[in-house]
Residue frames relative to the residue before (quaternion, step in Angstrom):
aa qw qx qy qz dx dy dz
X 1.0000 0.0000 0.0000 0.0000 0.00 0.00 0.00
X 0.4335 -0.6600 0.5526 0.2665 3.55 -0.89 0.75
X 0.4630 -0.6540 0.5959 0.0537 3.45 -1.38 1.34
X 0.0584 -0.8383 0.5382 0.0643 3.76 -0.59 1.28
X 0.5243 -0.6991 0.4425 0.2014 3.62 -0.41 1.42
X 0.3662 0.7005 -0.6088 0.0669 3.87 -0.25 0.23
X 0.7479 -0.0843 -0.1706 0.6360 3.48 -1.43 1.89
X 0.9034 -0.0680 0.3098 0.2885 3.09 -1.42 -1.27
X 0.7647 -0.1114 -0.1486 0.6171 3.83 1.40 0.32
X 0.6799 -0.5909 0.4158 0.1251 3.23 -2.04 0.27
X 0.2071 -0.6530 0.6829 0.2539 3.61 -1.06 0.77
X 0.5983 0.6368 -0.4629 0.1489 2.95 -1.47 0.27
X 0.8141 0.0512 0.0722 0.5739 4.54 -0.32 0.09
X 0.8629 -0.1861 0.0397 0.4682 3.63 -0.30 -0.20
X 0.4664 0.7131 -0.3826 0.3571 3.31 1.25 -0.21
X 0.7287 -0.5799 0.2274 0.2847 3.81 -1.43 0.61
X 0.7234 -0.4469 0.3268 0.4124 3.40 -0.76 0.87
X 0.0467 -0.7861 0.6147 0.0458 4.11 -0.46 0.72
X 0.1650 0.8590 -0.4473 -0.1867 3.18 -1.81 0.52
X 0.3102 -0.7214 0.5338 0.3137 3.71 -0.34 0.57
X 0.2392 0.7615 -0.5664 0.2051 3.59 -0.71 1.24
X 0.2706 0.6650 -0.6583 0.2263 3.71 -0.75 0.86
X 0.5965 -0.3037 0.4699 0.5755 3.45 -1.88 -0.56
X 0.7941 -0.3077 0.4791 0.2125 2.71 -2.24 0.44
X 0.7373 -0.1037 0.2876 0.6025 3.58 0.59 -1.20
X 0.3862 -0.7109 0.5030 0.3041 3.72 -0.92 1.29
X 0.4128 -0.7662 0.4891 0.0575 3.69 -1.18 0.88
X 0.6284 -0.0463 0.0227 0.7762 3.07 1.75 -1.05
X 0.5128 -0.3355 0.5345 0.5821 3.89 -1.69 -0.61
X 0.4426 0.8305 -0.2565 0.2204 3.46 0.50 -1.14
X 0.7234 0.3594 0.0443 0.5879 2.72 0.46 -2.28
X 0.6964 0.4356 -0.3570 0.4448 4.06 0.32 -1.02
X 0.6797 0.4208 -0.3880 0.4586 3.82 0.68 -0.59
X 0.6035 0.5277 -0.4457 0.3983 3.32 0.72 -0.96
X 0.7975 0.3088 -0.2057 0.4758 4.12 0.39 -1.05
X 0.5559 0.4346 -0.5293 0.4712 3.62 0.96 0.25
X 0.4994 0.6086 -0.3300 0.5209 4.13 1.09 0.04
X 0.7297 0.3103 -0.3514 0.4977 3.15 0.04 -1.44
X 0.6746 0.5542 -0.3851 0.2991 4.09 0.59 -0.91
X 0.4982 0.6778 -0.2363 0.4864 3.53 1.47 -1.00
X 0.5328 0.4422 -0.2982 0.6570 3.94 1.20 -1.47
X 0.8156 0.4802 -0.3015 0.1156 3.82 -0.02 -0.79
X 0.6325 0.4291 -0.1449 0.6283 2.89 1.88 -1.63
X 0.6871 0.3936 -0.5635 0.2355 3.88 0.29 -0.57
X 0.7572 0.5618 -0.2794 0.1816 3.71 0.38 -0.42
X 0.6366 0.4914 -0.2991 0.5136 2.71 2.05 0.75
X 0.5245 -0.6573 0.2852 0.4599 2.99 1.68 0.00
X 0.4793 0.6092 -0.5114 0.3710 3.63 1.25 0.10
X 0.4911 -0.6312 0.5930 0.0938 3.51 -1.50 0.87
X 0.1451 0.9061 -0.3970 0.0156 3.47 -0.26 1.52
X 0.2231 -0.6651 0.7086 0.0752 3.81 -0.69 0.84
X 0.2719 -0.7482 0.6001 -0.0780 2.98 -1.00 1.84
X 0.2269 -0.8499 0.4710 -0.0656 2.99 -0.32 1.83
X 0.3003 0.6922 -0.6489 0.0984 4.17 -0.46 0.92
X 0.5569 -0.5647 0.5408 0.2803 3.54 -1.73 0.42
X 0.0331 -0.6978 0.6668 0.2594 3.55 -1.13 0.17
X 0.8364 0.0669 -0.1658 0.5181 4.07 0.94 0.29
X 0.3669 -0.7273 0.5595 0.1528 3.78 -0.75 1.75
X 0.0876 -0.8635 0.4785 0.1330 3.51 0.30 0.51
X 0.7873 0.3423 -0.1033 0.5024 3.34 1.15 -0.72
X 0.0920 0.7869 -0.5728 0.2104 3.82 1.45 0.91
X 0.3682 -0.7844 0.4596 0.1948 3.20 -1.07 0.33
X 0.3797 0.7034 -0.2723 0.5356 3.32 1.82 0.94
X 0.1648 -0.5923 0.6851 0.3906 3.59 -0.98 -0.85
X 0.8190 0.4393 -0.1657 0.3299 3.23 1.09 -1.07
X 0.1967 0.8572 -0.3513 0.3210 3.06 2.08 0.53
X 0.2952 -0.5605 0.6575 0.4079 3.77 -0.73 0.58
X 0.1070 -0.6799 0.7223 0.0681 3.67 -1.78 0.73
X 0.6977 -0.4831 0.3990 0.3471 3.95 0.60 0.66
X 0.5338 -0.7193 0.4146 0.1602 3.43 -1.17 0.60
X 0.6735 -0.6202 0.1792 0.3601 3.25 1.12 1.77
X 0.8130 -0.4769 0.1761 0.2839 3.38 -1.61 0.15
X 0.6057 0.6201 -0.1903 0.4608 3.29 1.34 -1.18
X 0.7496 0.4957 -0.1777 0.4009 2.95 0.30 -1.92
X 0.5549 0.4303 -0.4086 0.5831 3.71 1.39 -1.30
X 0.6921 0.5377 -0.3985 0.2703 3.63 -0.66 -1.00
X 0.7099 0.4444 -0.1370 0.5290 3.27 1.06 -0.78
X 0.4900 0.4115 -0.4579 0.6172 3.71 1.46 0.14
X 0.5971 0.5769 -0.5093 0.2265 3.46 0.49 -1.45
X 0.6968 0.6278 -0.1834 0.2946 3.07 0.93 -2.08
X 0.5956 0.4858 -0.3785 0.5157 3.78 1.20 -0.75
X 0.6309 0.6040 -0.2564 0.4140 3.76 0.75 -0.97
X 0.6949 0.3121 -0.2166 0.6106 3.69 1.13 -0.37
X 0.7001 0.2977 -0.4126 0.5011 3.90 1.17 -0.14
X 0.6268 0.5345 -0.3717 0.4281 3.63 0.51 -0.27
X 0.8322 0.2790 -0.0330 0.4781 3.62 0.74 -1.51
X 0.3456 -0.7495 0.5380 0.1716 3.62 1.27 -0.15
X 0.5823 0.6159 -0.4257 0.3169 3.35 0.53 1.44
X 0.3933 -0.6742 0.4457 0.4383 3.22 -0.27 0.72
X 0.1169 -0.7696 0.6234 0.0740 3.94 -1.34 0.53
X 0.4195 -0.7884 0.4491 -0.0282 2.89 -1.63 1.01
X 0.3058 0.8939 -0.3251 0.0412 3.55 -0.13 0.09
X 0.6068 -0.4905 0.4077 0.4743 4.22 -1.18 0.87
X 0.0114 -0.6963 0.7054 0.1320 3.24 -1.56 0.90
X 0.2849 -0.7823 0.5373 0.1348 4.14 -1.07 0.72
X 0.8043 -0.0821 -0.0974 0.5804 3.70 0.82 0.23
X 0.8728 -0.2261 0.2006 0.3832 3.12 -1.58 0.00
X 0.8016 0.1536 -0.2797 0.5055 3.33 0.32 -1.77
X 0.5169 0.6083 -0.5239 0.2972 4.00 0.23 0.19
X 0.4580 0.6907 -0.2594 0.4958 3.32 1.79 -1.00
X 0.9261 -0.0232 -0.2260 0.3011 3.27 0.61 -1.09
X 0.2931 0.6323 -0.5345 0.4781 3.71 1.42 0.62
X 0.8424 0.3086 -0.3177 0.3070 3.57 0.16 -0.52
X 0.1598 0.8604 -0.1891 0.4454 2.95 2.03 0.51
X 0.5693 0.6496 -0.0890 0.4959 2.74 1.09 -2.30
X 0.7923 0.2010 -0.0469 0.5741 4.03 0.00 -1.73
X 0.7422 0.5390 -0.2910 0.2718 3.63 -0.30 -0.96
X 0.2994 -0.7176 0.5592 0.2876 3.47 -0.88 0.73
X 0.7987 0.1626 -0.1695 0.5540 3.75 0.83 -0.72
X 0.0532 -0.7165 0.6831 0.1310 3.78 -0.75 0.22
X 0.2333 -0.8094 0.5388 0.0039 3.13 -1.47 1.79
X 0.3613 -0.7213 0.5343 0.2525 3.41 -1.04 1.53
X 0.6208 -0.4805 0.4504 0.4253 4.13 -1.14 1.19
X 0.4919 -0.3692 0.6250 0.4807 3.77 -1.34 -0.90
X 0.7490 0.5580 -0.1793 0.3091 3.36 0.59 -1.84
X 0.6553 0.3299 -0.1739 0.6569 3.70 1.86 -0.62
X 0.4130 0.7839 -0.4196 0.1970 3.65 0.29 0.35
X 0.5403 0.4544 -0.2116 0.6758 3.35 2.10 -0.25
X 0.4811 0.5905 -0.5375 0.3620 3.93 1.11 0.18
X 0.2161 -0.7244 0.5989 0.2643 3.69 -0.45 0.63
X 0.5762 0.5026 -0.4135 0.4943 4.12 0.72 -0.73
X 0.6041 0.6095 -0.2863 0.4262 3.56 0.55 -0.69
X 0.8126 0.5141 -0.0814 0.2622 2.84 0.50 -1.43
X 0.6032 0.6461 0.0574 0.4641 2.49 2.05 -1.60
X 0.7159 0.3842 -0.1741 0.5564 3.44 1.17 -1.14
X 0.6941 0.4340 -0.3330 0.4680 3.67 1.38 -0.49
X 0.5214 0.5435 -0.3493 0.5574 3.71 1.42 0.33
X 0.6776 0.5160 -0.2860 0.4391 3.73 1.02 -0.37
X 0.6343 0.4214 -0.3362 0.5542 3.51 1.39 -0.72
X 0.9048 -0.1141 0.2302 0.3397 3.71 -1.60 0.06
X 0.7678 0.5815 -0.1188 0.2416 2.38 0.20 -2.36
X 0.6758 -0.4264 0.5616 0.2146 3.92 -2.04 0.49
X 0.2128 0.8157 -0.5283 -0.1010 3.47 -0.19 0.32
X 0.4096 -0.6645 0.6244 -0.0268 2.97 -1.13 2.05
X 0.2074 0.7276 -0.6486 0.0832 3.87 -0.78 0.96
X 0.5395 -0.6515 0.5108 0.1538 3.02 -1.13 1.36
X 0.4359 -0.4185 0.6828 0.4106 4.33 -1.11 0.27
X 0.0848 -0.7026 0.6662 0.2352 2.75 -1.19 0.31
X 0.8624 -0.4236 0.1044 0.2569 3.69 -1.20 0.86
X 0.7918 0.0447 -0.2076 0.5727 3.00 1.67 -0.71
X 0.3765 0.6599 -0.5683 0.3160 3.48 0.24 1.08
X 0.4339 -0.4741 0.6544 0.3983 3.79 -1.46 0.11
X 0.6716 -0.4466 0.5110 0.2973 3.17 -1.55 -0.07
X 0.7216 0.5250 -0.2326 0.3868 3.17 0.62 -1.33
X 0.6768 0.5713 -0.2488 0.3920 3.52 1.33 0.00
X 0.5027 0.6948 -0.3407 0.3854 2.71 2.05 -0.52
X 0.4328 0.7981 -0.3412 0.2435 3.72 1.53 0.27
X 0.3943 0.6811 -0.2272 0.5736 2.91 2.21 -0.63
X 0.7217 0.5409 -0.2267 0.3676 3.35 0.29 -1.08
X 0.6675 0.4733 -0.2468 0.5191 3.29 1.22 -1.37
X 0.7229 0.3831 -0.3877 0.4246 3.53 0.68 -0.98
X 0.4619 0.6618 -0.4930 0.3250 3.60 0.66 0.00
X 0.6284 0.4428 -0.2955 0.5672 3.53 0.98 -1.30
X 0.7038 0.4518 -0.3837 0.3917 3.27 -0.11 -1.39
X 0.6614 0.5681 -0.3734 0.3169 3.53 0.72 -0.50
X 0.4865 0.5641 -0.2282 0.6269 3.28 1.75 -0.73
X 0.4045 -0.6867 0.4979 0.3418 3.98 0.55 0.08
X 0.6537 0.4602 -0.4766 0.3658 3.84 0.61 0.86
X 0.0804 -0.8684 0.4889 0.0200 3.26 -1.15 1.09
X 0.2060 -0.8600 0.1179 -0.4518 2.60 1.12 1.90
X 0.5977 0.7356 -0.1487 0.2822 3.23 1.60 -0.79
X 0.0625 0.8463 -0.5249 -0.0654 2.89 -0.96 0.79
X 0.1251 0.8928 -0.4047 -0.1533 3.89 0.29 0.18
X 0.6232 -0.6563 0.4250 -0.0165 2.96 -1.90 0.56
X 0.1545 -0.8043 0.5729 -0.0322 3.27 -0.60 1.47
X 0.1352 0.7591 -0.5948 0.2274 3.82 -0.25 1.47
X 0.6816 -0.4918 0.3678 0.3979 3.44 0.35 0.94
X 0.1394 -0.7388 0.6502 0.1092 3.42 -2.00 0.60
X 0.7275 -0.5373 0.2609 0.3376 3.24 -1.39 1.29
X 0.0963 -0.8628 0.4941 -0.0476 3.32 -1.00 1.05
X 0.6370 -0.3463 -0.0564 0.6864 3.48 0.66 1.42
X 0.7364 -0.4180 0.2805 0.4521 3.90 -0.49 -0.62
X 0.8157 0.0237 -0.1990 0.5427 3.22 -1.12 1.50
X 0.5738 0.5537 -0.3627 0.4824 3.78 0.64 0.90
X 0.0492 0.6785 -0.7329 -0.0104 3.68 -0.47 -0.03
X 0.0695 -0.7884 0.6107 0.0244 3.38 -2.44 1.05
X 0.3303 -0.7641 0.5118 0.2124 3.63 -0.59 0.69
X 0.1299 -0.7406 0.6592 -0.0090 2.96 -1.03 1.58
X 0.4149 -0.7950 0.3823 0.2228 3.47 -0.50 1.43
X 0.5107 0.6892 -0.2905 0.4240 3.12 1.55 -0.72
X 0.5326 0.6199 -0.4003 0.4146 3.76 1.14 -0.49
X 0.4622 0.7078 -0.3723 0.3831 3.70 1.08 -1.06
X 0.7884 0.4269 -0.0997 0.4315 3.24 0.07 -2.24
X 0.6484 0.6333 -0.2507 0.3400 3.59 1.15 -0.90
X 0.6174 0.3965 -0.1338 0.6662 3.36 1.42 -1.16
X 0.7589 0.4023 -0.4254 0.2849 3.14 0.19 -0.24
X 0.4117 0.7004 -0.4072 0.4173 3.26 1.91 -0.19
X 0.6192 0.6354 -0.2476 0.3893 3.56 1.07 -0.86
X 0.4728 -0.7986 0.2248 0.2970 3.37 1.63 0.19
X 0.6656 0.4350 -0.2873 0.5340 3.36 1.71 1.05
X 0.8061 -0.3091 0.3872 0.3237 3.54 -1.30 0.71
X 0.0848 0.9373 -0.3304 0.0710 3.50 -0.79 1.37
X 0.2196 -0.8599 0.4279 0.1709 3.51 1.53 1.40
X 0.4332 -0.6052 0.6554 0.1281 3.42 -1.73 0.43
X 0.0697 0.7568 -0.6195 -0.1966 4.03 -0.09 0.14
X 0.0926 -0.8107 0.5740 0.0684 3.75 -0.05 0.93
X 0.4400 0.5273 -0.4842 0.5421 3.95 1.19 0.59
X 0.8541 0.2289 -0.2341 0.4041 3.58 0.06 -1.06
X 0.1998 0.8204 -0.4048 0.3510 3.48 1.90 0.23
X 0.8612 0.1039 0.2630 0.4223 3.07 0.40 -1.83
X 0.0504 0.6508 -0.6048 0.4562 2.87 1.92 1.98
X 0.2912 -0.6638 0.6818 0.0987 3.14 -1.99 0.27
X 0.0518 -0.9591 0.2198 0.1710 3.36 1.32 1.02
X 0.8035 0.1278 -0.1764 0.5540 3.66 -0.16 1.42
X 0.5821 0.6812 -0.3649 0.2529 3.18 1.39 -0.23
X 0.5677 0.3957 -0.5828 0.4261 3.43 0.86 0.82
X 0.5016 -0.5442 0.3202 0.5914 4.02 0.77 1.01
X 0.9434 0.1353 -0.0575 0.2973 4.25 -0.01 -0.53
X 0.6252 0.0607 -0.1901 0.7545 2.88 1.95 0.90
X 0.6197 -0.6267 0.3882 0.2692 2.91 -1.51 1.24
X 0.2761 -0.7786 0.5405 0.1593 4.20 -1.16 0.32
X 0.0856 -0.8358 0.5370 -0.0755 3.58 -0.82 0.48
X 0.5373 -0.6754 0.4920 0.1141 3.05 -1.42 1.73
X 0.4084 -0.7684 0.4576 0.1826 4.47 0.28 0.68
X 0.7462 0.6335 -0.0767 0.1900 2.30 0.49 -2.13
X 0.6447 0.4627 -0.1330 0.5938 3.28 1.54 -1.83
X 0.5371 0.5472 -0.6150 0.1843 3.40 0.40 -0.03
X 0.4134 0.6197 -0.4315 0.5088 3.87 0.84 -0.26
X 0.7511 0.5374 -0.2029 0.3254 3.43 -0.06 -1.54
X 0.7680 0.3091 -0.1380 0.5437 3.17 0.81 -1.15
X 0.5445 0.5473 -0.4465 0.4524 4.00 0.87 -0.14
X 0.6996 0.4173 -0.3214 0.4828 3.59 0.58 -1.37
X 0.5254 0.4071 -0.5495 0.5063 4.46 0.91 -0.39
X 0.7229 0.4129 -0.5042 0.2296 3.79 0.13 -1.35
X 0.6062 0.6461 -0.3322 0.3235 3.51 1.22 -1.44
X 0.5440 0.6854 -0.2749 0.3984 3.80 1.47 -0.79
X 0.7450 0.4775 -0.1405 0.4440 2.64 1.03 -1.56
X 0.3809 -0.7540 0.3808 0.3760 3.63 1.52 -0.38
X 0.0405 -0.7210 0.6669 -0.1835 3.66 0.52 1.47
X 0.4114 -0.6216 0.6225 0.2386 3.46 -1.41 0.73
X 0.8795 -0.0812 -0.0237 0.4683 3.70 0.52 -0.10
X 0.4728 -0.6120 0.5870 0.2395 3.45 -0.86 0.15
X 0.0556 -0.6411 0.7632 -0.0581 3.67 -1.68 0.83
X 0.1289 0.7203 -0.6185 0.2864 3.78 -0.22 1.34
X 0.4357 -0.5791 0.6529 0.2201 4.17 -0.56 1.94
X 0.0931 0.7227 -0.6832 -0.0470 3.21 -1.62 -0.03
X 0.0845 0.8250 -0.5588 0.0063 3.31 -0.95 0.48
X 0.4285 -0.6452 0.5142 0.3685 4.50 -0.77 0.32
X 0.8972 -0.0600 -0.1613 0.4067 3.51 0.44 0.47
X 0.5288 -0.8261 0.1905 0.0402 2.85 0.79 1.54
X 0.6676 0.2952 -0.1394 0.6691 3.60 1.48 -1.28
X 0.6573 0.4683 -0.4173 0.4177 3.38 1.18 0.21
X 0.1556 0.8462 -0.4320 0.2703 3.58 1.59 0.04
X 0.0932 -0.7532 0.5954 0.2635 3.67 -1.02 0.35
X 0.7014 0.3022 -0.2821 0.5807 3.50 1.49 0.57
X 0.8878 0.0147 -0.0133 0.4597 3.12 -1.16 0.15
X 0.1507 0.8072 -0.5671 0.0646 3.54 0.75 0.55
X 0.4943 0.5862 -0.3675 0.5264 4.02 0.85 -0.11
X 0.7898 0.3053 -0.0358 0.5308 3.92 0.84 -0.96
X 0.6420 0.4348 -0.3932 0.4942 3.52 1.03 0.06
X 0.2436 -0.7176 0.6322 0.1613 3.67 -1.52 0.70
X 0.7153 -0.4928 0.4683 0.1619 2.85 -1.99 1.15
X 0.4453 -0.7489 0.3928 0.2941 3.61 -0.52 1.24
X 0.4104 0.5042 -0.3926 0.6506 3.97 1.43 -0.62
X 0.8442 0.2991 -0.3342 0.2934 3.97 -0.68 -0.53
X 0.3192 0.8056 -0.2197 0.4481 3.23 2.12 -0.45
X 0.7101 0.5934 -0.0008 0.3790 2.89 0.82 -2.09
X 0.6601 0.5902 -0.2116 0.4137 2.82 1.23 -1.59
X 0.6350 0.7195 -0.0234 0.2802 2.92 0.69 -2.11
X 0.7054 0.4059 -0.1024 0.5720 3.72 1.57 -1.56
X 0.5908 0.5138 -0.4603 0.4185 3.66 0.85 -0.37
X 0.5681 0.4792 -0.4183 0.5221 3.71 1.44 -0.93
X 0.7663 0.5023 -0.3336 0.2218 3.53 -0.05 -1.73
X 0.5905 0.5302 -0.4784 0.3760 3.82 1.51 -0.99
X 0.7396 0.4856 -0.3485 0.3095 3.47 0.65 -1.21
X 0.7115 0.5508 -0.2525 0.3558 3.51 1.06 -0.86
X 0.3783 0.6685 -0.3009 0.5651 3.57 2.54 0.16
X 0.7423 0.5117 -0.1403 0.4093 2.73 0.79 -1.36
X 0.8437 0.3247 -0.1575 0.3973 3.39 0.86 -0.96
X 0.2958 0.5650 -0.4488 0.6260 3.49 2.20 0.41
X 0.7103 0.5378 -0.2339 0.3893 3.50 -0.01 -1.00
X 0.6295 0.4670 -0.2119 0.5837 3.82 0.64 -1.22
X 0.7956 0.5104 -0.1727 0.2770 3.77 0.68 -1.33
X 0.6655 0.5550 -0.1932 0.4602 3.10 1.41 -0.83
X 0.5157 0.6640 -0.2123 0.4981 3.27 1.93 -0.94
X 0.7386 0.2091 0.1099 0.6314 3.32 0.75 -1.69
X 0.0135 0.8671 -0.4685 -0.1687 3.78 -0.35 0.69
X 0.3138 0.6619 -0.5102 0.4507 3.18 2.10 0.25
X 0.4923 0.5523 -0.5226 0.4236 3.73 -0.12 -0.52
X 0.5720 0.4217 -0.5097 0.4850 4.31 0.10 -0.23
X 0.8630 0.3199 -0.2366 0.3114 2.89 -0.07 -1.28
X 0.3800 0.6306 -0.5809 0.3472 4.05 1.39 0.52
């Protein structure tokens, strides 16, 4: 499997537990520094590698009257304080070409939607800049197609890759995780993240914004971690019903917490097992 460089280490075979984790979408500078910190207090003392993940434009809310974040510039220019103040590498949604490549410019990874993952211009201009490219499955695709996708970048001369397991559409206003997607992409000879927030969206199902099942986010991290995902992608936010997105699908930074003391050891011990299969039988 190909190793993906982000800042200062690598996702990807034996390497350290990664995560992509921020709000949904920055609300204030304020607010994005404050929760790229508190995560930083969370992940360094376990050894988990984090890339602080926040939107600066929801493009695809299911509102008009949806808050959608505080546009390109203005984000880019938080993003940019968040990697000089906090030393973190940062992530974020790109929606066309020239966003693809201005955010290029600041970002260590740039992430393809689910819903844009078949954009070849998209795809194309975010494979030409620097940057990791993180693309989400999108809802209605098999995995095994996601092969297209890869050859798109690779066509662009970046190998870089990182892809995304976020659940597939499951009659209307439902989404399921098929664990089997994990092993599938990864056959494809790259790095494979778990988004266990947008897992266990209920998409649209509150008739003008989208709902989500919390609870399972556990539930479904410890199958993806089983299954042997290379990293994790999990929204987060400090007061969750106060969220201007996805407040139904984001987790509580204390339950977060909780959540990583299981997931390092249970990385670790997918990882250790598969190597050594004597280890079952200890």
């Amino acid at each position: 499997m190909q190793k993906v460089k982000i800042k200062d280490f690598f996702v990807g075979d034996d390497e350290h537990l990664t995560l992509f984790s921020g709000p949904c979408v920055m609300e204030s500078k304020e607010h994005t520094l404050a929760c790229a910190s508190r995560l930083k207090e969370i992940c360094a003392p376990l050894g988990i590698n984090l890339v602080f993940k926040a939107s600066y434009d929801k493009a695809n809310r299911s509102s008009i009257a949806s808050f959608r974040g505080p546009g390109l510039e203005k984000g880019l220019n938080i993003l940019q304080e968040v990697k000089e103040r906090l030393s973190l590498p940062v992530v974020t949604d790109v929606h066309s070409p020239e966003e693809a490549r201005r955010s290029g410019e600041v970002c260590d990874v740039l992430q393809i939607p689910a819903f844009l993952c078949r954009q070849t211009d998209l795809i194309v201009a975010a494979a030409r800049t620097s940057c990791v490219i993180k693309v989400k499955k999108g809802q209605f695709m098999a995995p095994w197609d996601m092969k297209n996708v890869v050859r798109k970048i690779l066509s662009a001369g970046n190998d870089q890759i990182i892809l995304t397991e976020r659940g597939t559409s499951f009659g209307y206003n439902n989404l399921v995780s098929d664990p089997r997607s994990i092993p599938i992409m990864q056959s494809l000879g790259f790095p494979v993240c778990f988004d266990a927030s947008h897992s266990i969206q209920l998409p649209g199902g509150r008739g003008e914004s989208s709902g989500g099942e919390r609870a399972f986010i556990p539930t479904l991290t410890r199958a993806a971690l089983a299954a042997g995902c290379d990293c994790l992608f999990i929204e987060s936010h400090p007061d969750p019903q106060a969220a201007l997105s996805d407040k139904d699908s984001v987790m509580d930074f204390n339950d977060l917490k909780e959540l990583l003391f299981f997931a390092k050891e249970l990385y670790r011990m997918v990882r250790t097992c598969f190597k050594e299969p004597a280890c079952m039988e200890k």
